[in-house]
C-alpha positions as CSV (number, residue, x, y, z in Angstrom):
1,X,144.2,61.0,-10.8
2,X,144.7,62.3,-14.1
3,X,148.4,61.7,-15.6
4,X,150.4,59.1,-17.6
5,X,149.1,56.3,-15.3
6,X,145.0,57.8,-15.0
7,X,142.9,54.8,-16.4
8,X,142.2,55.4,-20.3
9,X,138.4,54.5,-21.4
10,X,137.6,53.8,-24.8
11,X,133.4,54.8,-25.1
12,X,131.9,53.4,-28.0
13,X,129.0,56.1,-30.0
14,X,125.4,55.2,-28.8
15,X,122.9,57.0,-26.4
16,X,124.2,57.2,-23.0
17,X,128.2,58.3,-24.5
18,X,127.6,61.5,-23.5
19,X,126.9,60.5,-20.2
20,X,129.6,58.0,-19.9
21,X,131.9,60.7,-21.3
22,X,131.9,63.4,-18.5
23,X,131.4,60.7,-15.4
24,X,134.7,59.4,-16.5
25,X,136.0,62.9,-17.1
26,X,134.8,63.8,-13.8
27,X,136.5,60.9,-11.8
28,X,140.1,62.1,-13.5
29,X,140.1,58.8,-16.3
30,X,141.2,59.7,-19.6
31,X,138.1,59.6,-21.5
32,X,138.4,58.4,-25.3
33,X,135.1,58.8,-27.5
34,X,135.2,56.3,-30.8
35,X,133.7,58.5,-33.9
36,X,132.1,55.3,-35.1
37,X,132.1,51.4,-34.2
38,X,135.2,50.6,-36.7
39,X,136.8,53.5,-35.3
40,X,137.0,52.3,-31.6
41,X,137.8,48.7,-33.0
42,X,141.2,50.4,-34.5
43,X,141.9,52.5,-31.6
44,X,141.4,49.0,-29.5
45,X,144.2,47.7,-31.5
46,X,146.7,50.2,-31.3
47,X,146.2,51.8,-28.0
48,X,146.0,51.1,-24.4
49,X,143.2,50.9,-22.8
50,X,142.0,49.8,-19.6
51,X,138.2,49.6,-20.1
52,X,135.8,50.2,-23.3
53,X,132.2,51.4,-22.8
54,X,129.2,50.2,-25.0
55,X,127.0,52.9,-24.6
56,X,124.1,51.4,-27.2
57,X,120.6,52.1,-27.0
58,X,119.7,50.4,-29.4
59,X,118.1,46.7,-29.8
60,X,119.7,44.4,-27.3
61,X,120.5,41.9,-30.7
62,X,122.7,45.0,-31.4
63,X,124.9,45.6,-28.0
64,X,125.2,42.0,-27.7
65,X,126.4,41.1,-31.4
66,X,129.1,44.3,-31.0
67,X,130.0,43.0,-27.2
68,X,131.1,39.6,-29.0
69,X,132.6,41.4,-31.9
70,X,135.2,43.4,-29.3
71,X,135.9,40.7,-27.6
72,X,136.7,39.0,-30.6
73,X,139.2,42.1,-32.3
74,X,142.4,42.4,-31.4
75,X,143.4,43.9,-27.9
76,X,139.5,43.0,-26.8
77,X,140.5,40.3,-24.4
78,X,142.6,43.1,-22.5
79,X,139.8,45.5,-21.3
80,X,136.9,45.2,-19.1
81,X,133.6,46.4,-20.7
82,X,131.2,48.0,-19.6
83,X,128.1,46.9,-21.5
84,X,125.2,50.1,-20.9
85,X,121.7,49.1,-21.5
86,X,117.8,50.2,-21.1
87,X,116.3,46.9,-22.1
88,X,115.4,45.1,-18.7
89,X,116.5,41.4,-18.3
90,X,119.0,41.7,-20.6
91,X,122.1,41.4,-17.7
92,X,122.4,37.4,-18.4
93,X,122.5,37.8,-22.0
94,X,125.2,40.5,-21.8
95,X,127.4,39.3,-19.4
96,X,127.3,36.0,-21.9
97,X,128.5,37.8,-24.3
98,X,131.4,38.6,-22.8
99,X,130.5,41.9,-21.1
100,X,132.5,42.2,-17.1
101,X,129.8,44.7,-15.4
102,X,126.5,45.6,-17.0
103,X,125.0,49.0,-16.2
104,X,121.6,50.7,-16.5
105,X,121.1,53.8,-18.5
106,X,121.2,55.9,-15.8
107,X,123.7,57.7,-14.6
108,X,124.7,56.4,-11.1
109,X,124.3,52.8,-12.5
110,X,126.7,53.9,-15.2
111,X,128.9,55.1,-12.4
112,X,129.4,52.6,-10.1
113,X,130.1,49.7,-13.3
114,X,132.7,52.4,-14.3
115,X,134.4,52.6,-11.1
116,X,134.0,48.7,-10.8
117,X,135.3,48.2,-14.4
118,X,138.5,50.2,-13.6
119,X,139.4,48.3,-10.6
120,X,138.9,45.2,-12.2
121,X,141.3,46.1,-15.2
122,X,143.8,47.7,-12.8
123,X,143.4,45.1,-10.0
124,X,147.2,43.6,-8.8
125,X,146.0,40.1,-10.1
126,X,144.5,41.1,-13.6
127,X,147.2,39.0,-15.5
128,X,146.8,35.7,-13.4
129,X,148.1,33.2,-16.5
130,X,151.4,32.9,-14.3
131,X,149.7,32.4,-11.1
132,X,149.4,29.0,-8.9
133,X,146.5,27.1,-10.0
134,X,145.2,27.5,-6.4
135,X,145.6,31.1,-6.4
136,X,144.4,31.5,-10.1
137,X,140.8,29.1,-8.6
138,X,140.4,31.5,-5.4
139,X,141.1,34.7,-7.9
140,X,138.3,33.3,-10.7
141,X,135.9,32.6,-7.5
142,X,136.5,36.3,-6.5
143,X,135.8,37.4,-10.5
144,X,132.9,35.4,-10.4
145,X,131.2,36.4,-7.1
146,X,132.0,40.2,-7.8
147,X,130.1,39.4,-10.9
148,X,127.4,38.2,-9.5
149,X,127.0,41.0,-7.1
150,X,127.6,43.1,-10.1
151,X,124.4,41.3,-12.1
152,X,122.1,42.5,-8.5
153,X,123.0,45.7,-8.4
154,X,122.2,45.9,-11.9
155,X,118.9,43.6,-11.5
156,X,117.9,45.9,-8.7
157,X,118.7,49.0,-10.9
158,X,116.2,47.6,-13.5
159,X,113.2,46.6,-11.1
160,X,113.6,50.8,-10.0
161,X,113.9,51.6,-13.7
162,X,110.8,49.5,-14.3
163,X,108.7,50.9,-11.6
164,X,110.0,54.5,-12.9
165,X,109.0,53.5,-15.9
166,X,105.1,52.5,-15.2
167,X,105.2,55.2,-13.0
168,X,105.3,57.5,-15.9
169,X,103.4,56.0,-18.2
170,X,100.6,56.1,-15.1
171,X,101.4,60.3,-15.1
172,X,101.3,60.2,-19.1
173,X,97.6,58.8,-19.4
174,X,96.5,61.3,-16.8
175,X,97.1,63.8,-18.6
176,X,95.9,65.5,-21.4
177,X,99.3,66.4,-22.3
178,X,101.0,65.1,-25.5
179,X,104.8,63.7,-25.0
180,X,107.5,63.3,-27.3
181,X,111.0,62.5,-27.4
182,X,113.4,63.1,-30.5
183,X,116.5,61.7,-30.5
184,X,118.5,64.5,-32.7
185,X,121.4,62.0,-34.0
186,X,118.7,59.7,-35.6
187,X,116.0,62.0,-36.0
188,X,114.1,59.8,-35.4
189,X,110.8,60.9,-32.7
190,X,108.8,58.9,-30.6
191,X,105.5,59.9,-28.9
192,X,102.5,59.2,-26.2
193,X,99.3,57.6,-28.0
194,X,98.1,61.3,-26.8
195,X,100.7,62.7,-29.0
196,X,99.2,60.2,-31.9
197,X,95.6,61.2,-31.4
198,X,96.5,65.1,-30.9
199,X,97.9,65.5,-34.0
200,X,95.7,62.7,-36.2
201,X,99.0,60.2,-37.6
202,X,99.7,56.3,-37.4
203,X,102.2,54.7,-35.1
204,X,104.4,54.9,-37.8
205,X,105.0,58.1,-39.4
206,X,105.2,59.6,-35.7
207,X,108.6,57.2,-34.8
208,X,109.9,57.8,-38.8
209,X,111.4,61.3,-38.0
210,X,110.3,65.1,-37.5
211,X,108.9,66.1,-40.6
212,X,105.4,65.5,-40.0
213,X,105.6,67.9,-36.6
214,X,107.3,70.6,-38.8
215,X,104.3,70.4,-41.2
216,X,101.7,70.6,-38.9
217,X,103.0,73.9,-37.5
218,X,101.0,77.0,-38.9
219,X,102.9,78.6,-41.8
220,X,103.2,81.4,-40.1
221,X,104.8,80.0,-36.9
222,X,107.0,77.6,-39.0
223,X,110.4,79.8,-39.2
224,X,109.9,81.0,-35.4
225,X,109.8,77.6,-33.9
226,X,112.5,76.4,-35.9
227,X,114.9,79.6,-34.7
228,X,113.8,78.9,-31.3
229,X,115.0,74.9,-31.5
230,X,117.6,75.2,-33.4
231,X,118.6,77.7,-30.1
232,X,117.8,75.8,-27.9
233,X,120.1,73.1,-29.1
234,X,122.7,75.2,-29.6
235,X,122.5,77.1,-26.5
236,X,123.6,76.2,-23.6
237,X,119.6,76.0,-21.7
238,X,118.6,72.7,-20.2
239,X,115.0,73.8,-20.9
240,X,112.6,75.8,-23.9
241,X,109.6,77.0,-24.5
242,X,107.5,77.7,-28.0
243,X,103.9,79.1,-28.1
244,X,102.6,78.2,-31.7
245,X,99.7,77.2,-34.0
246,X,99.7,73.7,-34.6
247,X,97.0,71.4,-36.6
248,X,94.8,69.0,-35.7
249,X,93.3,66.0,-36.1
250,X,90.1,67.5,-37.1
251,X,91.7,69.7,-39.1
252,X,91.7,73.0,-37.4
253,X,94.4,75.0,-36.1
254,X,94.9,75.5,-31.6
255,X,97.3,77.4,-29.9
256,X,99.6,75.2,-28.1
257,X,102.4,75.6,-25.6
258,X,105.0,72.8,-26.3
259,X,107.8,73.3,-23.3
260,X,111.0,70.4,-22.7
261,X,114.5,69.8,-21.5
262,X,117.7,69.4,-23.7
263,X,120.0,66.6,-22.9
264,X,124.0,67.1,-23.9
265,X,126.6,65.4,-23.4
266,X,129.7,65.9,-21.9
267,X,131.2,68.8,-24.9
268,X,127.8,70.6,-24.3
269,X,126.0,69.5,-28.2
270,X,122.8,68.7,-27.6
271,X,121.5,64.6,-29.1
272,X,118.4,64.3,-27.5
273,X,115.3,66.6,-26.7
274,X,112.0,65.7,-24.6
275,X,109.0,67.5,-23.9
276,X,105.1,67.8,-23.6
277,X,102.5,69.8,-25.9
278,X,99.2,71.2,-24.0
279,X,96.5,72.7,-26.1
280,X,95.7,75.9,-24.8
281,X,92.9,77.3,-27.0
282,X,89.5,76.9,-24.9
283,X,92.3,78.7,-22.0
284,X,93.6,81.7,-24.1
285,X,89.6,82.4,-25.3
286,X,88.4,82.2,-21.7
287,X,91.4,84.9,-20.6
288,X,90.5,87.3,-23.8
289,X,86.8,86.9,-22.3
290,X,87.8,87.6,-18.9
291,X,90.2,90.2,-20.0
292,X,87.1,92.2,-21.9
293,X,84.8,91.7,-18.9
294,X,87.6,93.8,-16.9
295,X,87.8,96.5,-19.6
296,X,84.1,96.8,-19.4
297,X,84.2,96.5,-15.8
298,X,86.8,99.1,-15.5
299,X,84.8,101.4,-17.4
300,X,81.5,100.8,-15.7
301,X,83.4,102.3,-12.6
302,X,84.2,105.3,-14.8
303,X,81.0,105.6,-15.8
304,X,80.3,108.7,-14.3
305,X,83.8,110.4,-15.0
306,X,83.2,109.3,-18.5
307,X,79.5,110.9,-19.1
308,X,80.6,113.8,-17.4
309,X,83.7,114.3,-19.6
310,X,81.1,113.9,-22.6
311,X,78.2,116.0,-21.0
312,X,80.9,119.2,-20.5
313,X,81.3,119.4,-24.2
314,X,78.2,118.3,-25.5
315,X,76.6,121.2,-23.4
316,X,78.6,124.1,-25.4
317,X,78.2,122.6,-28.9
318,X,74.5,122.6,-28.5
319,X,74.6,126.3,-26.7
320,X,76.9,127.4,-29.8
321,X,75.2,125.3,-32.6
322,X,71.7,126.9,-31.1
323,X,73.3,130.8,-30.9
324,X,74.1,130.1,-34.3
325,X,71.0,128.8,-35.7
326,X,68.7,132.0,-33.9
327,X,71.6,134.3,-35.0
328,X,70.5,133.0,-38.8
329,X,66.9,133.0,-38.4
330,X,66.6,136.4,-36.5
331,X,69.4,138.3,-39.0
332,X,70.1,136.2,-42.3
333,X,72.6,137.8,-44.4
334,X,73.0,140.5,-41.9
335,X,74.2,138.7,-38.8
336,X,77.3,138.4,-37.7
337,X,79.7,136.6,-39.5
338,X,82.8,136.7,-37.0
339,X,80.8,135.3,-34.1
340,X,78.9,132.8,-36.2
341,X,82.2,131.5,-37.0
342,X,83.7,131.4,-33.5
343,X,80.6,129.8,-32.2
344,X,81.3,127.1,-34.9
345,X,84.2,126.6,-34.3
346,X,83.9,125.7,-30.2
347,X,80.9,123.6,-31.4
348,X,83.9,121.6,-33.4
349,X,86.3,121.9,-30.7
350,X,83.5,120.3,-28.0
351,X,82.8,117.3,-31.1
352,X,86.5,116.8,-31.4
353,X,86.7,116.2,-27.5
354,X,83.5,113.6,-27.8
355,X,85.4,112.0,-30.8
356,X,88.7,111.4,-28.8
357,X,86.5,109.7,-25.8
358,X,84.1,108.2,-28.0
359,X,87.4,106.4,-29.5
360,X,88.9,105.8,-26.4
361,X,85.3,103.7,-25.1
362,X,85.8,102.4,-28.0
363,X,89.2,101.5,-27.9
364,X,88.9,99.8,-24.6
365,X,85.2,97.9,-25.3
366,X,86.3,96.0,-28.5
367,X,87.7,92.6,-28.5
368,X,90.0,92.8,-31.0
369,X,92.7,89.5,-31.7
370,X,95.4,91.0,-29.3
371,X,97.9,91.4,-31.9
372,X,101.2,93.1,-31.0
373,X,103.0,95.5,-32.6
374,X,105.0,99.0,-31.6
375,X,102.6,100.9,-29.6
376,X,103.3,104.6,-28.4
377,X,103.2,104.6,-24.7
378,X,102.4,108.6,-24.3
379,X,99.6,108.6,-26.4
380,X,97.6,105.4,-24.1
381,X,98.1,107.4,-21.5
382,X,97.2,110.7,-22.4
383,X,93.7,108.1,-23.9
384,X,93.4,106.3,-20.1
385,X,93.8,110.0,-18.4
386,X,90.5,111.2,-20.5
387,X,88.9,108.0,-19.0
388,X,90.3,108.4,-15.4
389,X,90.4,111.8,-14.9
390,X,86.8,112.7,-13.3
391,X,88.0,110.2,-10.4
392,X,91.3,110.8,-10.2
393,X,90.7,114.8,-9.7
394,X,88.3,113.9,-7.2
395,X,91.1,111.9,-5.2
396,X,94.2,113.1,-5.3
397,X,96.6,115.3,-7.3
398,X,98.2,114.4,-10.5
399,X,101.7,114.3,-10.9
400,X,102.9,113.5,-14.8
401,X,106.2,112.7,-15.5
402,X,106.5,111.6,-19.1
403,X,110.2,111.2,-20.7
404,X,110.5,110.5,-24.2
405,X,110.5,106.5,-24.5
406,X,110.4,104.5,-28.1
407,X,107.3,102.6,-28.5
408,X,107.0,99.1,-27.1
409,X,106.2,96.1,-27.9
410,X,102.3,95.5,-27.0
411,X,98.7,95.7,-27.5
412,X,97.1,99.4,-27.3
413,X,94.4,98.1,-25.9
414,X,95.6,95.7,-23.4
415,X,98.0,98.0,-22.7
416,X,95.6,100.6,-22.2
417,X,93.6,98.4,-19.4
418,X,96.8,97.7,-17.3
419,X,97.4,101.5,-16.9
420,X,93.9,102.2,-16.4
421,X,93.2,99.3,-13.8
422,X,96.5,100.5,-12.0
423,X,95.4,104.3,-11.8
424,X,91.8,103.1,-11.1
425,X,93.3,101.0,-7.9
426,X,95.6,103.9,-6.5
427,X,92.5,105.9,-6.8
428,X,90.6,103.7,-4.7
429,X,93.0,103.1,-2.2
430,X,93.3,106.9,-1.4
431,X,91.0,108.7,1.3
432,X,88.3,110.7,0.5
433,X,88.5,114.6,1.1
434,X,92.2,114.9,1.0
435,X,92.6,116.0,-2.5
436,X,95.3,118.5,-1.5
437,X,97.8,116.0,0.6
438,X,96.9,112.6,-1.7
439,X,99.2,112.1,-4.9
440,X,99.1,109.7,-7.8
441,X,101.9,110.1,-10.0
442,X,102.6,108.3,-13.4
443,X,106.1,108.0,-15.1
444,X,107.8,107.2,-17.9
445,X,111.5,106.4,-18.5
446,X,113.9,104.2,-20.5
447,X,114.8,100.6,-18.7
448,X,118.1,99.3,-20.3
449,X,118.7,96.9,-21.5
450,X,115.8,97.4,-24.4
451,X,113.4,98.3,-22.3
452,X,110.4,100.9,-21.0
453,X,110.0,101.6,-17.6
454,X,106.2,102.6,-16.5
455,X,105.5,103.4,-12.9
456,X,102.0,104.1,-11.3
457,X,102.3,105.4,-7.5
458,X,100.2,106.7,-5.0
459,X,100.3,107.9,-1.6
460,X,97.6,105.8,-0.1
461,X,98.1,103.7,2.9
462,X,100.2,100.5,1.4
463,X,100.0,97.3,1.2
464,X,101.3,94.6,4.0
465,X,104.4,92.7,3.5
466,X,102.4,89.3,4.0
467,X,99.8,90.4,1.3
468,X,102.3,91.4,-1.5
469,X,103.2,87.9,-2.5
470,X,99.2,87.0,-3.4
471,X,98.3,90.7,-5.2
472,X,98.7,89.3,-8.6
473,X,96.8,85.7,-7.8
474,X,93.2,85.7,-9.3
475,X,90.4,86.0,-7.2
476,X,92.6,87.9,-4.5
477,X,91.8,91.0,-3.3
478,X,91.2,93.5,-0.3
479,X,88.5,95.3,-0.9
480,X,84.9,94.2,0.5
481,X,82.9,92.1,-0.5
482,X,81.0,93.3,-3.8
483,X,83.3,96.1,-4.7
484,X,86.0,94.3,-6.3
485,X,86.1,90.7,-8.1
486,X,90.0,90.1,-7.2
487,X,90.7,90.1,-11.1
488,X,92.2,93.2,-11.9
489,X,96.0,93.0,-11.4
490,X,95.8,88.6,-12.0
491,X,94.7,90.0,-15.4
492,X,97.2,93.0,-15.2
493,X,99.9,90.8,-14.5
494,X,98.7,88.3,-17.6
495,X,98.7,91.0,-20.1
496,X,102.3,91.9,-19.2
497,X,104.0,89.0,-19.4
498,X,102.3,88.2,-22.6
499,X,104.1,91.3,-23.9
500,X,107.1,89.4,-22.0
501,X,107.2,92.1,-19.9
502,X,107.3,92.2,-16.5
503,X,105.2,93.8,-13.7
504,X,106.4,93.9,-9.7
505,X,105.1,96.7,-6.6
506,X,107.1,98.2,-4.1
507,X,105.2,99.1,-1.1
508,X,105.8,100.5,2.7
509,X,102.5,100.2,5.1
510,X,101.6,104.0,5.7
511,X,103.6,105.5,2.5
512,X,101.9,104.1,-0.7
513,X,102.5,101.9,-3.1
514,X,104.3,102.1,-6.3
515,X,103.5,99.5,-9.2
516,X,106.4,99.1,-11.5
517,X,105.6,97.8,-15.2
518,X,108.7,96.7,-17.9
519,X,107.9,96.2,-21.0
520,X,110.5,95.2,-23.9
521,X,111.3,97.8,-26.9
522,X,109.2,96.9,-30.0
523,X,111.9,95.3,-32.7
524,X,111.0,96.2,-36.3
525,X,112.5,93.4,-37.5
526,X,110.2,91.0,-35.6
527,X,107.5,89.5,-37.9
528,X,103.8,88.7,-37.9
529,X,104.4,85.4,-36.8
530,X,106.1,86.1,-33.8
531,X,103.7,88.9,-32.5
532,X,101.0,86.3,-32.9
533,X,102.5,84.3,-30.6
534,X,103.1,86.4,-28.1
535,X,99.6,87.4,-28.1
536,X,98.2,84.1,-28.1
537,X,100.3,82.4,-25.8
538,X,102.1,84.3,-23.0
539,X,105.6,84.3,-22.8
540,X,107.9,84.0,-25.9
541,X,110.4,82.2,-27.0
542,X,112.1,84.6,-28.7
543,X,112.7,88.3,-27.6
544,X,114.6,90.8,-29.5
545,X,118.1,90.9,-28.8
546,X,117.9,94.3,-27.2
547,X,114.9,93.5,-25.1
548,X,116.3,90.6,-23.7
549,X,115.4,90.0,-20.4
């Protein structure tokens, strides 16, 4: 349709433009956007145009004072307009004031008073001042009772708007989430009375414009959640996603998790952003606390891998430091110095292996803030093998295949208990007496792009292809009753992605199963801000550029 004779549309600025803009653009009309008000008015009056669009959001006072003021400017009288508005009842009023088709700010209503608007500007008997006056009577009938259908459609357009509406605002006070809704060409944001009481301000600053949210953002979160809006609006997402510390009413800080959408319009720039806050404090401490009652629950099951590791070289140093002591007593000056000395110094070498397990219980027990920063992947390992090894020798062979990977962006710790809780499960899934024929093997590799591959695989019997879709749901789990509280890889899987990694299993029934963890490159330029986030809230919404996922 587009070409020399494609219907022109002049669209006035306002709210639904956008959205007026690339419906016409779509149907093949030569869509023309006004930079301001006086702006369309001149290109009215030199131009042709077959159909102007007030797309003002506005109060209705507004729309209908510039609907009367078009009409009123030169070349007015020779366009149908298409008046768009979200105040309900206001279809009489509009169509007074000298609007042809009224349309709801939504985007079929929008479409059909287009498509309507067109055919009445292009319609065979649109100049009817030469017509009979019996003809020009049956034509004005026609106008009027296409008008009047026009006015239903647009009345029944509001009563669903209305009910959409309450609807909402129905959802809105069940929840204890906080809504918002800032329209970026104003600035100007508007909230839910949770959003008032969340965050401790009058009806009035919250509507003034965004300031007072920027200021309530921890300090230290500020510059992060301002990168990740200002790409969000300049990206091309429909959605985002920001884990920061906001305050409160009461004063104190809470981690919150603050997701929307981005509305554009039809070039793509972004004027108006929606979304809901949830305060996720009371569920971030209960996942720390269940996430140390797995360490220590892990470690209870090493219990006796773990004493025994410590009993091996506790019983040399006391055989050596006791040698040495009668070697003293029995000699003095005359005994001898070479095997005092090498009796010493296995009584060190058995206290430096106690110290390395002593700071790997300790390592795993405390719980610390879960603050991220570059952590050394070989090194956790090598710290969960001293843990794991007394039940892993007694289960299967070890197969280590470590290549040289930079460290990652995580936890030690956390990190720590995924491995652990993996080995400890491939372990358990293994027969008993088959040392020889079982295998668990652990690897380490590079993952482009910007990433670190760790795998943890076994030989055991599997898992079923209608079971793999639940292994990472809380509570799940195979094992019998009492040996296992279904935690374990929920909590595995928790910990990753608040690395925003990600962790997945390949498995065939009879041949093992192979759990496959990714975990992004740490980025030295990243700052304290954003690894608090990460920890405290899950999934990021920021990831270095060469850990992107």
């Amino acid at each position: 349709m587009a070409g020399p004779q494609a219907p022109r549309i002049l669209i006035f600025p306002g709210g639904p433009s956008g959205a007026a803009q690339a419906l016409a653009a779509a149907r093949g009309y030569v869509a023309v956007p006004a930079r301001d008000v006086e702006a369309g008015l001149d290109l009215l009056a030199t131009q042709p145009f077959d159909v102007a669009v007030l797309a003002d959001e506005g109060p209705l006072e507004d729309t209908l004072a510039l609907c009367r003021r078009l009409r009123a400017a030169p070349g007015g009288d020779r366009v149908a307009v298409v008046a768009v508005t979200g105040s309900a009842g206001a279809t009489a009023a509009l169509l007074e004031a000298g609007a042809t088709v009224v349309a709801a700010a939504l985007e079929p209503s929008i479409a059909i008073q287009l498509d309507a608007a067109v055919w009445w500007a292009r319609r065979p008997s649109a100049h009817v001042a030469d017509r009979a006056p019996a003809e020009r009577a049956l034509l004005e009938r026609t106008a009027r009772s296409f008008r009047d259908a026009s006015a239903e459609v647009i009345k029944a357009a509001e009563d669903a708007l209305r009910a959409s509406e309450e609807r909402m605002r129905l959802v809105v006070r069940a929840t204890s989430d906080a809504f918002w809704d800032w329209d970026l060409s104003s600035g100007r944001v508007t909230g839910s009375e949770r959003m008032r009481s969340f965050y401790g301000t009058g009806g009035a600053d919250i509507e003034e414009d965004a300031a007072w949210w920027f200021e309530r953002v921890h300090p230290e979160d500020r510059d992060r959640v301002m990168n990740g809006l200002r790409r969000a609006m300049e990206g091309d997402e429909g959605t985002f996603e920001l884990w920061y510390r906001c305050l409160l009413a009461d004063g104190s800080y809470a981690d919150v998790h603050d997701r929307g959408i981005v509305l554009r319009d039809a070039t793509g720039r972004a004027y108006r952003m929606l979304g809901a806050v949830s305060d996720v404090t009371e569920r971030r401490q209960m996942e720390t606390r269940l996430q140390l009652a797995d360490r220590m629950a892990s470690l209870g099951t090493l219990a006796a891998g773990v004493a025994h590791e410590i009993n091996n070289p506790l019983a040399y140093m006391v055989a050596n430091v006791d040698f040495a002591r009668k070697e003293l007593r029995a000699k003095g000056a005359g005994a001898r110095l070479d095997a005092l000395l090498s009796a010493l110094d296995e009584a060190a070498e058995g206290g430096s292996r106690v110290r390395h397990i002593v700071g790997g219980l300790k390592t795993f027990s405390r719980a610390d803030g879960g603050e991220l920063g570059p952590v050394e992947v070989d090194p956790v390992i090598q710290l969960v093998l001293r843990m794991a090894q007394q039940q892993i020798q007694s289960k299967a062979r070890l197969v280590l295949e470590l290549r040289p990977v930079p460290a990652v962006h995580a936890n030690e710790a956390q990190l720590g208990q995924v491995i652990l809780n993996l080995l400890v499960n491939a372990a358990q899934a293994l027969p008993e007496g088959k040392v020889s024929e079982n295998e668990i093997r652990i690897s380490t590799a590079p993952a482009p792009p910007g990433r670190v591959c760790i795998e943890v695989c076994d030989t055991g019997p599997g898992i079923a292809p209608e079971l793999r879709s639940r292994i990472f749901d809380p509570f799940f789990t195979t094992k019998p009753i009492g040996e296992g509280t279904g935690l374990g890889l929920a909590i595995c899987h928790g910990i990753v992605t608040s690395f925003r990694g990600e962790i997945g299993v390949e498995s065939e029934v009879g041949k093992g199963a192979c759990f496959r963890v990714l975990l992004p490159v740490h980025d030295h330029r990243a700052g304290a801000g954003e690894e608090r986030n990460a920890a405290s809230g899950g999934a990021s919404d920021e990831l270095p550029e060469e850990a992107a996922q």
